[in-house]
VEXDREN-2710 file (C-alpha; in Angstrom, 1 decimal):
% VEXDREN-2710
k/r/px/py/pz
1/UNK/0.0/0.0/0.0
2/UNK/3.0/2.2/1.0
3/UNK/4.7/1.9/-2.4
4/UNK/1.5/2.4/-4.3
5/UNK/1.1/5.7/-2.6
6/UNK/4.4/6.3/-3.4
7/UNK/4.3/5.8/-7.0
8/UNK/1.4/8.2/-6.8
9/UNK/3.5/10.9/-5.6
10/UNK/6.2/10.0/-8.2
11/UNK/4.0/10.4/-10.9
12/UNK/2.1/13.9/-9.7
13/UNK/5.4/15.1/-9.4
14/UNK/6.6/14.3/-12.5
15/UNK/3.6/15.8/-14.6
16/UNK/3.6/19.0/-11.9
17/UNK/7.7/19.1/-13.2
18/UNK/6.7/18.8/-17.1
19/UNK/3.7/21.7/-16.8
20/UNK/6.8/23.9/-15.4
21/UNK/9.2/22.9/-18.4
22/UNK/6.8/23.0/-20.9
23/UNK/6.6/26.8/-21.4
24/UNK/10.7/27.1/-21.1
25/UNK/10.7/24.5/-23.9
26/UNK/8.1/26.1/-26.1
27/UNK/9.9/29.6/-25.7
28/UNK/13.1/27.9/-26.6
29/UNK/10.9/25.8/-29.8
30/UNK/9.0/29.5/-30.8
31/UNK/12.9/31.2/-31.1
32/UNK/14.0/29.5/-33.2
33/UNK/10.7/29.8/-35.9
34/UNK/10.2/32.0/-38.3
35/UNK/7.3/34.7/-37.8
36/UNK/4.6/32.6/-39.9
37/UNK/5.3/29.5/-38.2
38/UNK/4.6/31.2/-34.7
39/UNK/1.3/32.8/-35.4
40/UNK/0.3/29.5/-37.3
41/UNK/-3.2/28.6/-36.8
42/UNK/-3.8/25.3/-35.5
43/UNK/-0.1/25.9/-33.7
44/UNK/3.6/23.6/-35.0
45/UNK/5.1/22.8/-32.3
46/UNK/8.3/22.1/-33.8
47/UNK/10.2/24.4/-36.6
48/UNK/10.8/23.4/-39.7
49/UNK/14.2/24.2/-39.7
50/UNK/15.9/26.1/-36.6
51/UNK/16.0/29.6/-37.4
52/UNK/19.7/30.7/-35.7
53/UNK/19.3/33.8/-37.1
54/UNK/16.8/35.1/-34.5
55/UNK/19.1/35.4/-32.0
56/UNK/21.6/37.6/-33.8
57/UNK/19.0/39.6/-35.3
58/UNK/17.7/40.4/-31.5
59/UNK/21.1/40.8/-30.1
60/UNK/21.9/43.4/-33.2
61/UNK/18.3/45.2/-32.3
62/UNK/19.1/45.3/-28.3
63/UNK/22.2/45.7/-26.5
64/UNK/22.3/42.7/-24.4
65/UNK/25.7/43.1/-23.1
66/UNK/24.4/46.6/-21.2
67/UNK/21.1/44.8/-20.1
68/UNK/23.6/42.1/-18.6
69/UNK/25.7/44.8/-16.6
70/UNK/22.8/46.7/-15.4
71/UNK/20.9/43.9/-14.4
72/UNK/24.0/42.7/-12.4
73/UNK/24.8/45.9/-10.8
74/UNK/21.3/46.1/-9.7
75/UNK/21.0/42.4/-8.4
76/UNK/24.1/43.3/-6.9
77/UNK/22.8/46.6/-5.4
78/UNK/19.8/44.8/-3.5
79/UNK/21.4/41.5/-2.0
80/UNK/24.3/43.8/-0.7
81/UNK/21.8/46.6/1.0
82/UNK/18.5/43.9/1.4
83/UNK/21.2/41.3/3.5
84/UNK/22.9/44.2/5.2
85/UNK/20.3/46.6/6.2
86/UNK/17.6/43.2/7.2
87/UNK/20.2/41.9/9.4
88/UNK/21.2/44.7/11.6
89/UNK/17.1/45.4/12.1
90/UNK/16.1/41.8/12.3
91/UNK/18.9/41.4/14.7
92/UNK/17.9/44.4/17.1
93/UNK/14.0/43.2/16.3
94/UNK/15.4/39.9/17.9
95/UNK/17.8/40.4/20.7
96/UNK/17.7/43.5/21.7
97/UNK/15.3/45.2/24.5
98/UNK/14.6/49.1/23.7
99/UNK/11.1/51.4/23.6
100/UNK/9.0/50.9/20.7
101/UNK/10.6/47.5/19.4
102/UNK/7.5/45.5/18.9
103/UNK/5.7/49.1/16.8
104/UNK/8.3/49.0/15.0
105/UNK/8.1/45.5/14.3
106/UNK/4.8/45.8/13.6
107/UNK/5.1/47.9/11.1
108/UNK/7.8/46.0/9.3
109/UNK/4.9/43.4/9.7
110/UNK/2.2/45.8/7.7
111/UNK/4.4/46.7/4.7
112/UNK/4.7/42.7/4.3
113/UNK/0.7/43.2/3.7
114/UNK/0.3/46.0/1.9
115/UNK/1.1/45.5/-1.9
116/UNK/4.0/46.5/-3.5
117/UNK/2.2/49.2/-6.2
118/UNK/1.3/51.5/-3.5
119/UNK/4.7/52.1/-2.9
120/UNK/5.4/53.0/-6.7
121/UNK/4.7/56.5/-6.8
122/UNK/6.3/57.6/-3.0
123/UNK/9.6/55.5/-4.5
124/UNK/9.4/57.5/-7.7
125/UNK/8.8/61.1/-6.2
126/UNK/11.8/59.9/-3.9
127/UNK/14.1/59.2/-6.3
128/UNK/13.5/62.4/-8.6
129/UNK/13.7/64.4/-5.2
130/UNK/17.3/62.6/-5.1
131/UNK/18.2/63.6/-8.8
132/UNK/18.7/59.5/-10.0
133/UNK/15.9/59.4/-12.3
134/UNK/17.1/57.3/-15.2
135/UNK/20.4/56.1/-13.7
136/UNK/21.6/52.5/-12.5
137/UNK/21.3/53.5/-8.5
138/UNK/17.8/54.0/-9.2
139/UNK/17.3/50.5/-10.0
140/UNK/18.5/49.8/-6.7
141/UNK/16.3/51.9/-4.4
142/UNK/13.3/49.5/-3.8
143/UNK/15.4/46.4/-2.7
144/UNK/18.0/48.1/-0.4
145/UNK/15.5/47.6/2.7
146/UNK/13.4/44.4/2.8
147/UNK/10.5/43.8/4.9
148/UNK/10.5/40.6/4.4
149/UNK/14.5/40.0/4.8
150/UNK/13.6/41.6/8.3
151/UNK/11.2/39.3/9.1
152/UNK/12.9/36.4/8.1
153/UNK/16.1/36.7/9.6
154/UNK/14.5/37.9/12.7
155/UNK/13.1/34.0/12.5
156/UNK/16.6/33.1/12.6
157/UNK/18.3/35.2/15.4
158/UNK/15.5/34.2/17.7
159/UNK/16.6/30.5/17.2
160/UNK/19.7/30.9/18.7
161/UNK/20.6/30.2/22.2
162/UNK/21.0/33.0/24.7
163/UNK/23.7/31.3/26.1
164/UNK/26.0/31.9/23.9
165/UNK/24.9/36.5/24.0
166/UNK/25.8/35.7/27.6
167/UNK/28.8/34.3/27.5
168/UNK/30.2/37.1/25.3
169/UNK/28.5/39.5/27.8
170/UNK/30.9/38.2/30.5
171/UNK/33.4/38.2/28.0
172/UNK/33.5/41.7/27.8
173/UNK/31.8/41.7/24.5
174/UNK/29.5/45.1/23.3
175/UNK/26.5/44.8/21.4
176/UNK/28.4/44.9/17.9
177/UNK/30.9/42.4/18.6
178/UNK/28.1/39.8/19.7
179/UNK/26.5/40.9/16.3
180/UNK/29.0/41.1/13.8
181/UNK/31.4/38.0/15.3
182/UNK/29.4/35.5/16.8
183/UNK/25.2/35.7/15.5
184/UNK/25.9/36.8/12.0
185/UNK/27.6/33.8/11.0
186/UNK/25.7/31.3/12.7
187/UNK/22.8/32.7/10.7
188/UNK/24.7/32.2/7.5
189/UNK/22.0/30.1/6.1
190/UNK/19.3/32.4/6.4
191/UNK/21.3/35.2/4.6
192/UNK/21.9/32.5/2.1
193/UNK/18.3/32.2/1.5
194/UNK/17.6/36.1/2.2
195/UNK/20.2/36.3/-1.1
196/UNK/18.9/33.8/-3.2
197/UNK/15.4/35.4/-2.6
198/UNK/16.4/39.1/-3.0
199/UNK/18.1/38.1/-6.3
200/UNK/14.9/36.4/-7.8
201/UNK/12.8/39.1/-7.1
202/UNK/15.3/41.8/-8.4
203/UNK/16.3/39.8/-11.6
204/UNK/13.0/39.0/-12.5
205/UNK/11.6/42.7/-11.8
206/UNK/9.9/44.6/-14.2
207/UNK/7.9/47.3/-13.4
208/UNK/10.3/49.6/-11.7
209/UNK/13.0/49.4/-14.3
210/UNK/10.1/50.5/-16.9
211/UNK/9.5/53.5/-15.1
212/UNK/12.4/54.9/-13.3
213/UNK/14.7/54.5/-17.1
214/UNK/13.6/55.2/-20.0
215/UNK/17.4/55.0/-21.5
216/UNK/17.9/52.1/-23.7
217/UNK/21.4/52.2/-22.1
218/UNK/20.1/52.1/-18.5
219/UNK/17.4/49.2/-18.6
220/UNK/17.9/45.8/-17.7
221/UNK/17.2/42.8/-19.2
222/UNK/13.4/42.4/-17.7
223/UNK/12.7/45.8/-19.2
224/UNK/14.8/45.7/-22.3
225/UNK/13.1/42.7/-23.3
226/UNK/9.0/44.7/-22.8
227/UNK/10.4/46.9/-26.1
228/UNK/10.1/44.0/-28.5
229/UNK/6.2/43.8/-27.3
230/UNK/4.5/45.7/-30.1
231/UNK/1.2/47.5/-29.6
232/UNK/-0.3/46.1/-32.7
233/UNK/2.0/43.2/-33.8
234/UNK/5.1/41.6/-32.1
235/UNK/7.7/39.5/-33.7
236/UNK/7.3/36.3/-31.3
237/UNK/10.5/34.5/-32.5
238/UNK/12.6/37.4/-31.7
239/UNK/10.6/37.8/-28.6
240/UNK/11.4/34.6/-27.6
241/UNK/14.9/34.7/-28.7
242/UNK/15.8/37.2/-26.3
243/UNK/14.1/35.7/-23.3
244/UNK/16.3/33.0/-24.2
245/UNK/19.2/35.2/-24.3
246/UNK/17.8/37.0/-20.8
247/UNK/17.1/33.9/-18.8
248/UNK/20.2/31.7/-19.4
249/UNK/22.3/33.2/-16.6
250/UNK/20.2/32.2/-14.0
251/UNK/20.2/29.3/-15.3
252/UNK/23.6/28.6/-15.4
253/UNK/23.7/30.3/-11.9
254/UNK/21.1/27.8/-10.6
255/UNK/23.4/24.9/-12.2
256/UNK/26.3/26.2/-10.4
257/UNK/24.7/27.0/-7.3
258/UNK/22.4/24.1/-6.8
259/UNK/22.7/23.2/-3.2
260/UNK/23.0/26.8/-1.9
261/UNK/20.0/27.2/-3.4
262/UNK/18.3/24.3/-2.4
263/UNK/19.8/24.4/1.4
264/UNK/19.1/27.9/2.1
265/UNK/15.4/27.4/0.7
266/UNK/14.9/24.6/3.0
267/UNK/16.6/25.9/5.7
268/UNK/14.7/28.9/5.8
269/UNK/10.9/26.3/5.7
270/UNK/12.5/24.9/9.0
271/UNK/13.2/28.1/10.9
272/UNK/9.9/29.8/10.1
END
């Protein structure tokens, strides 16, 4: 009986795996068409002949290699800010004793519920105030501080023992030692995960690039990629070319990074 169920399991998740490939492998089938086999009525699933040609044509009408640097400085931008700024509140959110800590935890708490598009325009007025409309730190701005990285690392600074903040209280430690040199790293995991998070959201981000840049030269690859969308018709095997071209380094980043991934994901299910 125990093996039938399990076979049961095996199988939903092998079809709940092949519903999540199947539209990676009909993007990857649709760039290499040509136009009339992609807006064929009933659909080909399969070209003809794979169309190469696509992907150089896309590459000559965007420049990919900026998308990639300004996508990477802004990934880069938010894990470096989201991790630092998330630790040092969740930490005094966690361990530390001061007026107002649980308002203000609360609040962090309210932002997690309010949706992200109300903070759109207050974001935008802030960064024109600041004079970085349409630059690469602009990309930056709404990831630097994360409500949720607050909230989850506070999850992991609880976990710890108190024994070990006393001992380095005895030992003569102050309240940045005990941070910085002994509860930081044993919550390496969940700034692991807090990373891996913060650079999904950022890389996959699309409405802020559109508004903040309007540069060709200062949009990333999410937003570089919403020009081929024509109002009236779109060329869907270029399309899909360069979402070929945009997706494959987190791909290969995935590949590389497999078990960070998948341990700081997990870890972070088990602390919450």
């Amino acid at each position: 009986m125990r093996k039938n169920k399990n076979w049961i399991i095996h199988l939903l998740l092998v079809l709940g795996g092949l519903i999540m490939v199947v539209p990676f492998v009909w993007m990857v089938l649709t760039a290499g068409k040509t136009l009339p086999e992609s807006t064929q009525i009933p659909p080909t699933i399969f070209p003809k002949k794979f169309q190469f040609i696509n992907f150089k044509d896309v590459a000559k009408v965007l420049p990919f290699g900026k998308f990639y640097f300004n996508t990477l400085l802004m990934v880069l931008g938010r894990v470096a800010g989201s991790v630092m700024f998330s630790a040092t509140a969740a930490f005094a959110c966690a361990r530390l004793k001061f007026p107002g800590r649980d308002l203000f935890f609360g609040m962090v708490l309210v932002q997690m519920m309010i949706p992200s598009q109300i903070f759109i325009t207050p974001q935008y007025l802030l960064v024109q105030k600041m004079g970085l409309l349409d630059t690469i730190p602009a990309l930056m701005v709404p990831g630097i501080v994360s409500a949720f990285g607050t909230f989850l690392l506070r999850q992991f600074f609880l976990g710890l023992p108190n024994d070990l903040e006393e001992a380095a209280v005895l030992d003569g430690a102050n309240v940045w030692t005990i941070f910085y040199k002994i509860m930081l790293p044993l919550a390496r995991s969940g700034l692991v995960a807090l990373a891996i998070f913060t650079a999904l959201f950022a890389f996959k981000d699309l409405m802020w690039p559109l508004i903040v840049n309007s540069s060709m030269g200062k949009m990333t690859l999410s937003s570089g990629l919403a020009n081929l969308q024509g109002q009236y018709t779109t060329n869907y095997p270029q399309l899909m070319s360069g979402s070929v071209l945009a997706i494959w380094p987190m791909i290969l980043i995935f590949i590389l990074f497999q078990k960070k991934f998948i341990e700081g994901i997990a870890t972070t299910g088990g602390k919450l």
